[in-house]
C-alpha positions as CSV (number, residue, x, y, z in Angstrom):
1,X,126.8,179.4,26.0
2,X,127.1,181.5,22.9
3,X,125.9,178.3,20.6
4,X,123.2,178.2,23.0
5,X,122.4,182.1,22.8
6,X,122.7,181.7,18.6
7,X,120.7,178.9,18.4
8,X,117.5,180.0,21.0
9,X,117.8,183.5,20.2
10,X,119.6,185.5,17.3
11,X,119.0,182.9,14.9
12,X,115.3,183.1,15.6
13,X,112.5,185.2,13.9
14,X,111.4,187.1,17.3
15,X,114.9,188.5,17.5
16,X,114.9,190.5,14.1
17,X,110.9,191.4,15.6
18,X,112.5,193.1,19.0
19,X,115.5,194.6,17.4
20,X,113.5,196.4,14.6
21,X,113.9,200.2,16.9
22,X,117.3,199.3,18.0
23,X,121.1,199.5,16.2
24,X,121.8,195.7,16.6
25,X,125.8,195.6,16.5
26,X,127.7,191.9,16.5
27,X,130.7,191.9,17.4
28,X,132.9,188.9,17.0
29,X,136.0,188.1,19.4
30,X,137.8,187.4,16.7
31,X,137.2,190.6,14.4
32,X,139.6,193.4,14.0
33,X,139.4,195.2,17.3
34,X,137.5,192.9,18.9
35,X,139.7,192.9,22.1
36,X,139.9,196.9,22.5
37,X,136.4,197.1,22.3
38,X,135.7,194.5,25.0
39,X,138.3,196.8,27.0
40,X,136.6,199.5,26.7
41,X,133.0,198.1,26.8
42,X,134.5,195.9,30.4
43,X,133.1,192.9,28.8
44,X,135.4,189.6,29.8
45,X,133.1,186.7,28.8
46,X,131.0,185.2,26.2
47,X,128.6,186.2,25.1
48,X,127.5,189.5,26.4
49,X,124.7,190.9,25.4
50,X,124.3,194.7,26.1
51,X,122.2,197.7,25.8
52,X,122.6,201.3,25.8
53,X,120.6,204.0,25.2
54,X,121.7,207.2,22.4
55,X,124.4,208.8,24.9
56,X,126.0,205.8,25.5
57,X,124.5,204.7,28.8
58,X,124.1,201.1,29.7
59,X,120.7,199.3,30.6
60,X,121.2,196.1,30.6
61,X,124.3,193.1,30.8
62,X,123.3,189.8,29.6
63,X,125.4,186.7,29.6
64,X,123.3,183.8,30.5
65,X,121.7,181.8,28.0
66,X,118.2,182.6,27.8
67,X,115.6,181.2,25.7
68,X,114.1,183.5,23.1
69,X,111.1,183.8,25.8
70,X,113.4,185.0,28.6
71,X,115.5,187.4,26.3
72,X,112.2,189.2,25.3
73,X,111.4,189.8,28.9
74,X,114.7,190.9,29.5
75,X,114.8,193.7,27.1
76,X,111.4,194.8,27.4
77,X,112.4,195.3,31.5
78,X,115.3,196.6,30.3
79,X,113.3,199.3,27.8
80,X,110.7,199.9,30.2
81,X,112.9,200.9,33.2
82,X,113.4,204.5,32.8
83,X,117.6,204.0,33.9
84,X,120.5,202.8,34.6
85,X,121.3,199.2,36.5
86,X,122.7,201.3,39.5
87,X,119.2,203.5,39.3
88,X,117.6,200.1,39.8
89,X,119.9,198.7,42.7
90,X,119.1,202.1,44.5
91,X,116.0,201.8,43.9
92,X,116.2,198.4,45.4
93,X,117.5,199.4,49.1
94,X,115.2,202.2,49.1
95,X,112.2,199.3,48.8
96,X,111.1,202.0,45.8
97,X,112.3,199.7,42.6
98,X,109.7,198.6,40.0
99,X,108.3,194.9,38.4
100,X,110.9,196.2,35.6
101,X,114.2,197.2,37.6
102,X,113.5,193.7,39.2
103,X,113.7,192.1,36.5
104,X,117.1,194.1,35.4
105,X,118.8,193.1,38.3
106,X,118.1,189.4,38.5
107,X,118.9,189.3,34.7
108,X,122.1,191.4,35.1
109,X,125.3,189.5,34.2
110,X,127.2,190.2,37.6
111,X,130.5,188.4,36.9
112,X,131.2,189.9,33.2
113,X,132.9,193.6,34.0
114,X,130.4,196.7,33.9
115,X,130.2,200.2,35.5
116,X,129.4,199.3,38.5
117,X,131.2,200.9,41.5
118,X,131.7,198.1,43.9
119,X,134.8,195.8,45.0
120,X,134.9,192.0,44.5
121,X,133.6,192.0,48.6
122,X,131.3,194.6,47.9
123,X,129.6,193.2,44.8
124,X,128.9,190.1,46.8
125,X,127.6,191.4,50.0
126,X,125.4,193.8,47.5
127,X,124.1,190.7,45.6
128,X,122.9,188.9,49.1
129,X,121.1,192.1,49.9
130,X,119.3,192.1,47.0
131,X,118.6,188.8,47.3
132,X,116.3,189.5,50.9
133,X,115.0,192.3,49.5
134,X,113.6,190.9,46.2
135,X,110.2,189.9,45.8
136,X,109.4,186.7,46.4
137,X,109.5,184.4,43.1
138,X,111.7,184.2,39.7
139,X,113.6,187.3,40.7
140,X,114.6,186.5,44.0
141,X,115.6,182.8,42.8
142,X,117.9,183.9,40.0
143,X,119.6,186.9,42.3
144,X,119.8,183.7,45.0
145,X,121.6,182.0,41.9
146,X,123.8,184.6,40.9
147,X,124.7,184.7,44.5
148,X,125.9,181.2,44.9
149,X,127.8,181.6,41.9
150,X,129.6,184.6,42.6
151,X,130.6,183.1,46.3
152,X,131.7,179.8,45.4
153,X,133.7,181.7,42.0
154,X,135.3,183.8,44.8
155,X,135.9,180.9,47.2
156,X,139.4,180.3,45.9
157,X,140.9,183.7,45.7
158,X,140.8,187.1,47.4
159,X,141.3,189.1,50.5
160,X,140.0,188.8,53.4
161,X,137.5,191.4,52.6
162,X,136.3,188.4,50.2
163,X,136.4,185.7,52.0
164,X,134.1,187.3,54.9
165,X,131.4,188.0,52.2
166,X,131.9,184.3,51.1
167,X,131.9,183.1,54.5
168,X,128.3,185.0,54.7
169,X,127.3,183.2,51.6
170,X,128.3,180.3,52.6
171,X,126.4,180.2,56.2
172,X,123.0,180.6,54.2
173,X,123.7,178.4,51.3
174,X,121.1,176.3,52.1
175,X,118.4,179.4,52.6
176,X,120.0,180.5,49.0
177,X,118.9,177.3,47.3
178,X,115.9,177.0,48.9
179,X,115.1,180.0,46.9
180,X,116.1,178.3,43.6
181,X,113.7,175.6,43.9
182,X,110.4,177.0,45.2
183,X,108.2,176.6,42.3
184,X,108.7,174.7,38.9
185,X,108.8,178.8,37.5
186,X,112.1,179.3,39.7
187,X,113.9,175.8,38.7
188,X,113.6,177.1,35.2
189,X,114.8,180.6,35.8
190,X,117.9,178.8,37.9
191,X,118.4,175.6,35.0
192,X,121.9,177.0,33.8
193,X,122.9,177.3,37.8
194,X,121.0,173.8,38.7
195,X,122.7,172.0,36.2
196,X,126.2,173.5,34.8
197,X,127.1,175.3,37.9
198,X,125.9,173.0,40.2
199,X,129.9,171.1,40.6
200,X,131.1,174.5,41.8
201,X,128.6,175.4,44.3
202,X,127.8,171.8,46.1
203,X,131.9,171.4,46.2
204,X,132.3,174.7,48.1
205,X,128.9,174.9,50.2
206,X,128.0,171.5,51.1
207,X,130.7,169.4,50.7
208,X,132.3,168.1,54.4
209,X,129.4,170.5,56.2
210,X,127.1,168.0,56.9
211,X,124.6,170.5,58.9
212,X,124.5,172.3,55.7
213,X,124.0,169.3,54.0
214,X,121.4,167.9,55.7
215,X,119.2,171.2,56.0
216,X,115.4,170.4,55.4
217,X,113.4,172.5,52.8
218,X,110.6,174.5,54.0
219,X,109.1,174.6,50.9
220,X,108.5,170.4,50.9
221,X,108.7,169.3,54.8
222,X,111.0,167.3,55.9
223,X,112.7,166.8,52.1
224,X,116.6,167.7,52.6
225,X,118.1,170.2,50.2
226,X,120.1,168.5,48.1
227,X,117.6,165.7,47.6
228,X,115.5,168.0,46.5
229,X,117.9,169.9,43.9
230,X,118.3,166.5,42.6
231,X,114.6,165.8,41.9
232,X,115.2,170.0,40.3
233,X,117.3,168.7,38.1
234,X,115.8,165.5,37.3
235,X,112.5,168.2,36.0
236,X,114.9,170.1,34.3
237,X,116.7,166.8,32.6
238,X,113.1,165.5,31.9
239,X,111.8,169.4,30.4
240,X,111.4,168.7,26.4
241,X,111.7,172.5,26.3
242,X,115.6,172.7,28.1
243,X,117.6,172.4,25.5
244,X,120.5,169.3,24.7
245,X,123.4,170.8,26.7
246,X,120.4,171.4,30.1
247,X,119.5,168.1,29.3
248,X,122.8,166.4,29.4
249,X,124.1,168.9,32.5
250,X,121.0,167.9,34.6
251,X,122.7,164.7,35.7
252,X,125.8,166.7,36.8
253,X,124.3,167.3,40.3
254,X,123.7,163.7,40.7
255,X,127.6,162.5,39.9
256,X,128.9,165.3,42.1
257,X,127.1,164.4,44.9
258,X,128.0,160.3,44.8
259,X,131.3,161.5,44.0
260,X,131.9,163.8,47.0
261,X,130.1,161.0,49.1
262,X,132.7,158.6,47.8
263,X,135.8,157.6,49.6
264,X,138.9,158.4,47.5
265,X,139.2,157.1,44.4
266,X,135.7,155.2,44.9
267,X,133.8,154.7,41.7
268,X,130.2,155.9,41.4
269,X,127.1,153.4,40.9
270,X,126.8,151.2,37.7
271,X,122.9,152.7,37.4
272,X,124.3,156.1,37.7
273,X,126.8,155.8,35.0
274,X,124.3,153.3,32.9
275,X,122.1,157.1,33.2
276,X,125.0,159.4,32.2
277,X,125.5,157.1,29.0
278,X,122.0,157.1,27.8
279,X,122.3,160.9,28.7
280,X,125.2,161.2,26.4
281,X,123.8,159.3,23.8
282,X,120.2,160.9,23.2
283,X,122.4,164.1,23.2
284,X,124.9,162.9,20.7
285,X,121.5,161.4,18.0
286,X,119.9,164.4,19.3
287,X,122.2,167.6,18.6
288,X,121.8,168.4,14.8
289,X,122.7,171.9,14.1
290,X,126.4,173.0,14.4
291,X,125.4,175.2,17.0
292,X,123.7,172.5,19.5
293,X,126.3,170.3,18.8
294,X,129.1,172.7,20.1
295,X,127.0,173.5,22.8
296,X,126.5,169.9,24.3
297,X,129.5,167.5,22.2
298,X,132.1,168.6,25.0
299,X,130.0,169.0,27.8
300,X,128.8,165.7,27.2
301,X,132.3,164.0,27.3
302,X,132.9,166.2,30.2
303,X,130.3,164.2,31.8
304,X,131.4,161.0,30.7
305,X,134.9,161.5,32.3
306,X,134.1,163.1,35.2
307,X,131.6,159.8,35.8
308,X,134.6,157.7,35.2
309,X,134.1,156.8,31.9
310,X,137.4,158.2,30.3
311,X,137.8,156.1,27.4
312,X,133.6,156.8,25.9
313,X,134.6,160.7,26.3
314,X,137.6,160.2,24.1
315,X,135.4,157.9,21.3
316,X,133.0,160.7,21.3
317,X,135.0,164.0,21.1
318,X,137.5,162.3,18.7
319,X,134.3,161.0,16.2
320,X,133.0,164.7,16.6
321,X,136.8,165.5,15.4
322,X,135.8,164.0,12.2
323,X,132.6,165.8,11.5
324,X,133.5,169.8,12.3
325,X,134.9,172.9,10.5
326,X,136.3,173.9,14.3
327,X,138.4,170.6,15.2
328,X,140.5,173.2,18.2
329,X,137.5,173.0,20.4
330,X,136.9,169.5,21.0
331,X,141.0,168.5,20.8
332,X,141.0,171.0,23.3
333,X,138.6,168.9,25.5
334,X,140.0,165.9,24.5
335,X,143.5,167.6,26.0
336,X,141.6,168.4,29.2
337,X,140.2,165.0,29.9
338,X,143.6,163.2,29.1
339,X,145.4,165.4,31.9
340,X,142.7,165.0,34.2
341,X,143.1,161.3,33.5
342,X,146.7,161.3,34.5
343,X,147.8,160.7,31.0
344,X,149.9,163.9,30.3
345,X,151.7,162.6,27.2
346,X,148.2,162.4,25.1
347,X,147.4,165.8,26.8
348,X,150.1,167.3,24.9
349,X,149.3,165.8,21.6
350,X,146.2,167.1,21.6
351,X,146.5,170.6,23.4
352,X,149.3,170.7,20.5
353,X,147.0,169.7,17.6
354,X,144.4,172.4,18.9
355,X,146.9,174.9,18.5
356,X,148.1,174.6,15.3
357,X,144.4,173.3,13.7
358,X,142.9,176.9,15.4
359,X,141.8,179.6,13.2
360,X,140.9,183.7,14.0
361,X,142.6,186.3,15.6
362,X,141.7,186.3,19.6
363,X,140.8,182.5,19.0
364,X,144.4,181.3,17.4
365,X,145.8,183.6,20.6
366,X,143.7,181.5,23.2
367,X,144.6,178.1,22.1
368,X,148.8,179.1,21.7
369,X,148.1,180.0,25.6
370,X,146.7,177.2,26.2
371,X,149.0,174.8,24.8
372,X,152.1,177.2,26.2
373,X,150.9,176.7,29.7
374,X,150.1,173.6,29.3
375,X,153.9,172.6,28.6
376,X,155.4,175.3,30.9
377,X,153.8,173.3,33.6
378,X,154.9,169.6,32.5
379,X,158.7,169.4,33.6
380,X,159.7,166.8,31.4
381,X,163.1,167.3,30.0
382,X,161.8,166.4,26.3
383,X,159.2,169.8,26.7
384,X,162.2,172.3,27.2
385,X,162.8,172.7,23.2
386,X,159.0,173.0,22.2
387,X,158.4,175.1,25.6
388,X,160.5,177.5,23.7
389,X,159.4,177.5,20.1
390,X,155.7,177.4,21.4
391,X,157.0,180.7,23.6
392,X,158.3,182.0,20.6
393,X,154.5,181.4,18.3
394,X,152.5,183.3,21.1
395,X,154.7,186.1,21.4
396,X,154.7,186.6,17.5
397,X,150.9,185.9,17.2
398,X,150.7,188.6,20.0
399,X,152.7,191.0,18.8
400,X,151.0,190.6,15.4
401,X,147.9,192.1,17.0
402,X,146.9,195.9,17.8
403,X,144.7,194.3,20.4
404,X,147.0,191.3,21.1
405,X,147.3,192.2,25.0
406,X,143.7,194.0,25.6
407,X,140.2,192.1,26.7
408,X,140.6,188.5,26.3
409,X,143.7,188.4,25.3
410,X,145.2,190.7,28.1
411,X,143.4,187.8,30.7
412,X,145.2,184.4,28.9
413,X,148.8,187.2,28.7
414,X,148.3,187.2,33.1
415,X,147.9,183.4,32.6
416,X,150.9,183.1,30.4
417,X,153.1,185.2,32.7
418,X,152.4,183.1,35.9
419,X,153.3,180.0,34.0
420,X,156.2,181.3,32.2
421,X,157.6,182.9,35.5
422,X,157.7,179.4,37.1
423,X,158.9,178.0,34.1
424,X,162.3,180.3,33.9
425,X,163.0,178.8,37.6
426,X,164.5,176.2,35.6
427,X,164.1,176.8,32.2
428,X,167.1,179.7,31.7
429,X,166.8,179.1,27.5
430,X,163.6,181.2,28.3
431,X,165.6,184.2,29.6
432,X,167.0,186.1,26.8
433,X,164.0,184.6,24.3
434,X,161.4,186.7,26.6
435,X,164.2,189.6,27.0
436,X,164.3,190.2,23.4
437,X,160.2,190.4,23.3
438,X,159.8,192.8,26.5
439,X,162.7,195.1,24.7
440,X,159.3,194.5,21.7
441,X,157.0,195.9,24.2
442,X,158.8,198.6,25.0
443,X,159.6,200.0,21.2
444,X,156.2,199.8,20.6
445,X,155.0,202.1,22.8
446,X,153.1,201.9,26.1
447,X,150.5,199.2,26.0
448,X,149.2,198.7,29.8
449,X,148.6,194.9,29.4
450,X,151.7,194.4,27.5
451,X,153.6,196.3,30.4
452,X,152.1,194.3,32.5
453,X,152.6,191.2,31.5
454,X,156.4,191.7,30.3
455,X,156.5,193.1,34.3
456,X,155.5,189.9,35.8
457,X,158.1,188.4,34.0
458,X,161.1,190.8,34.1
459,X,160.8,191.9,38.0
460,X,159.3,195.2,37.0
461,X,155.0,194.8,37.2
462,X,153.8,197.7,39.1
């Protein structure tokens, strides 16, 4: 999404037009700092786009990718709103909240950190209120989406707070995507939930709940809901204004369904995959700028491999290899797609070449994790030696840092912990290696996600 955001936004002339009476600050993840600012600012994904006014009080959270039409509106509500997001949500229950506060709160990024005063639980039972309460139309479909996403996201962890917010989600799943598809105005305002998030919601709300599943729309008579998301995303897939990675992400309703249809290890149609290769292909001639092509390269082989074609993902993200200044991403994918494939030994070539090929502070940081996790869960004898040195390169790397264990970084050092934990069941090399770098932590001072991390690890996390 930040290609996407660079290409349909920032790098257009509108932008510098809309920004002319405001102090535009970018700030990359990999600059000096980068990590203790997104601590501070609460901001745990990419990209975020936010906006305060002179003392420092936040108006608006962005993090989907929005055309340049959509950010315009965006900001303007945002400008136009006379306060804060939580002025707008009370405004909301109090049926008092304006066109503009509207807008605000079906634009607001609701799974990236903020200041918002709510639980996990609370956050989602407050999002489904907002979502009967809103107006009927573009805001109510993308609160709807927001929703959905935040439910099914949820869906695999939490308390039991959580999961009885989920659970009430869940019951009116069908209601919630109703909501999404009322006009050809709401499919566009929902594409990025219609198309990319569409695997995680249909695997956690309609999957083995035929009732669900079956649910008519009352918006066409008689047409049943997923049938109708499909011919959503067939618009969206068909739109010359959704842009390559929407395009190539439409057809991922479509495989998801035929796949969760499918007995076990059942293939899907030869049309279907015939359409995911064309797809793939008009993306691939049709992607020129660096940033398109990062946006829809991976996704596309994504697609490939999830539709069974393993072997025409790895052609593509291995010519794409070829032709980039940042190789890490796509070896990365290619890494992904060979474990998901069962062939772990290819995985761990190319989660390996990702890591060493990566360049930029948080960015070197994320791709170390991802190859040290990677190994710490493959218990093959011949990994115990490179488990180790690989241990030894993101401790150094992190250590390196001032914000080595804050934002970003502090996330993928909770990642590393779990999968080093496991790994020192029956890896005791690992012992006195991470001994000599929590005795590190401690020297240096107290650093909460460094503590914290070090804790998991040594008995001690609080």
């Amino acid at each position: 999404m930040c290609n996407e955001l660079k290409s349909q936004v920032f790098s257009q002339p509108r932008f510098a037009d809309l920004t002319q009476t405001l102090i535009a600050v970018h700030l990359d993840g990999d600059s000096e700092n980068a990590q203790t600012w997104a601590e501070k600012l609460k901001v745990s994904g990419y990209p975020t786009v936010l906006l305060f006014t002179a003392n420092g009080q936040e108006i608006m959270r962005l993090g989907e990718a929005l055309d340049m039409q959509e950010f315009e509106a965006a900001l303007t509500a945002a400008l136009s709103s006379g306060g804060s997001v939580q002025d707008a949500i009370a405004n909301a229950q109090n049926g008092k909240a304006t066109p503009a506060q509207w807008q605000m709160l079906a634009t607001y990024q609701w799974g990236n950190g903020g200041d918002l005063p709510y639980t996990q639980a609370q956050q989602l039972q407050l999002l489904y209120q907002l979502t009967d309460l809103a107006p009927k139309g573009r805001e109510r479909a993308m609160l709807a989406a927001s929703t959905l996403s935040a439910a099914a996201e949820a869906a695999a962890e939490g308390d039991d707070e959580v999961k009885k917010a989920v659970a009430l989600v869940k019951a009116s799943a069908a209601d919630l995507v109703e909501r999404m598809l009322e006009t050809r105005e709401t499919i566009w305002a929902t594409r990025a939930t219609l198309t990319g998030g569409a695997e995680g919601i249909l695997e956690w709300g309609f999957a083995g709940n035929s009732a669900v599943e079956s649910a008519t729309s009352r918006t066409v008579a008689s047409k049943p809901i997923l049938d109708q998301w499909l011919t959503a995303s067939e618009i969206l897939g068909d739109n010359p204004q959704s842009s390559a990675d929407i395009r190539v992400e439409s057809l991922l309703p479509a495989v998801t369904l035929e796949k969760m249809r499918l007995p076990t290890g059942g293939k899907i149609s030869s049309e279907l995959l015939a359409r995911v290769r064309a797809a793939v292909r008009r993306a691939d001639s049709g992607a020129k700028s660096k940033f398109e092509r990062h946006a829809v390269i991976s996704d596309a082989a994504e697609l490939l491999a999830m539709a069974g074609d393993f072997e025409g993902a790895r052609q593509l993200l291995i010519s794409e290899i070829k032709n980039t200044d940042t190789p890490w991403y796509f070896q990365s994918s290619l890494s992904g797609i060979c474990r998901d494939a069962g062939k772990i030994s290819e995985a761990l070539s190319w989660s390996e070449k990702a890591r060493l090929s990566a360049k930029g502070r948080a960015s070197r940081l994320q791709w170390i994790s991802a190859d040290l996790i990677l190994i710490a869960k493959t218990s093959s004898s011949q990994q115990k030696a490179k488990l180790n040195e690989v241990a030894k390169d993101y401790y150094d790397t992190a250590f390196a840092l001032n914000d080595g264990f804050r934002g970003r970084n502090k996330v993928r050092s909770t990642r590393v912990a779990a999968a080093l934990k496991s790994a020192l069941l029956h890896e005791p090399e690992l012992r006195p290696i991470i001994a000599g770098y929590a005795a590190k932590c401690t020297a240096g001072g107290v650093d909460s996600g460094c503590a914290a991390h070090f804790g998991v690890l040594t008995g001690n996390a609080t």
